[in-house]
C-alpha positions in Angstrom: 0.0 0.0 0.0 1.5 3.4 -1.1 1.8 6.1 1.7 1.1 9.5 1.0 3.9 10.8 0.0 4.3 8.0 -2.9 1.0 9.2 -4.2 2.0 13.0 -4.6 5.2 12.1 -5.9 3.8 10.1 -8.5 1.3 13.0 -9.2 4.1 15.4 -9.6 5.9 13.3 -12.1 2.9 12.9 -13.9 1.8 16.3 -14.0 5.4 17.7 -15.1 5.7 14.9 -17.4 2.1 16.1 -19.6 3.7 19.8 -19.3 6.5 19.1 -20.8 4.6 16.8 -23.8 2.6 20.0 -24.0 5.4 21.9 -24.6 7.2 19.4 -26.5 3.9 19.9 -29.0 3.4 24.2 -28.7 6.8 24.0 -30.1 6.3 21.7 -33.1 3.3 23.5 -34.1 4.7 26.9 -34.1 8.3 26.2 -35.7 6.3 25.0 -39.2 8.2 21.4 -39.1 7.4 20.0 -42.7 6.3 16.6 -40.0 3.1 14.9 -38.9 3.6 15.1 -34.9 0.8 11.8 -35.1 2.8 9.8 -37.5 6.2 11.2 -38.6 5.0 11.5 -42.6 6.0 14.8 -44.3 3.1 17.3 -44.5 2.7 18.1 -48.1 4.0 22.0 -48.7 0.7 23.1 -50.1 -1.2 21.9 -46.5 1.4 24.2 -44.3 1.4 26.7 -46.6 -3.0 27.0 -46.2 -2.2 26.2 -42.8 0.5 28.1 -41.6 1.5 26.2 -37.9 -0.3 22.9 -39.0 1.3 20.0 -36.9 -0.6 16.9 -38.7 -1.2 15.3 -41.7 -4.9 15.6 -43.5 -5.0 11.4 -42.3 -3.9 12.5 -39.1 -5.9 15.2 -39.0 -9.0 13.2 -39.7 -8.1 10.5 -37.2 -8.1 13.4 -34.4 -11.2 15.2 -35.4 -13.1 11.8 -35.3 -12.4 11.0 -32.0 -13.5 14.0 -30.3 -16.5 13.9 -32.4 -16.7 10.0 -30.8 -16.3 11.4 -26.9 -19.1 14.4 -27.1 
């Protein structure tokens, strides 16, 4: 059985572990990397260049959009 303290110390890791993935993701999607973040393909140059900032692929893209449409 986990004390206290084990339980905030896992929630701290946890917590600083999703910031930093956060970051990790603000970052790719402002620096206009020609890559999916989802799947590692190269984003075609006209998608980025209608989408300035775009971080995934239009398969990628779909994938994401249909899942929060699945979890309203």
């Amino acid at each position: 059985m986990a004390d206290k303290a084990d339980i905030a110390g896992d929630y701290i890791e946890q917590s600083l572990e999703l910031a930093l993935q956060n970051q990790r993701k603000q970052a790719r999607g402002t620096s206009n990397e020609p890559y999916c973040e989802e799947c590692g393909t190269e984003i075609p140059a006209k998608r980025r260049e209608a989408l300035p900032g775009c971080a995934t692929c239009v398969d990628c893209q779909q994938l994401l959009e249909m899942k929060t449409r699945n979890h309203r």
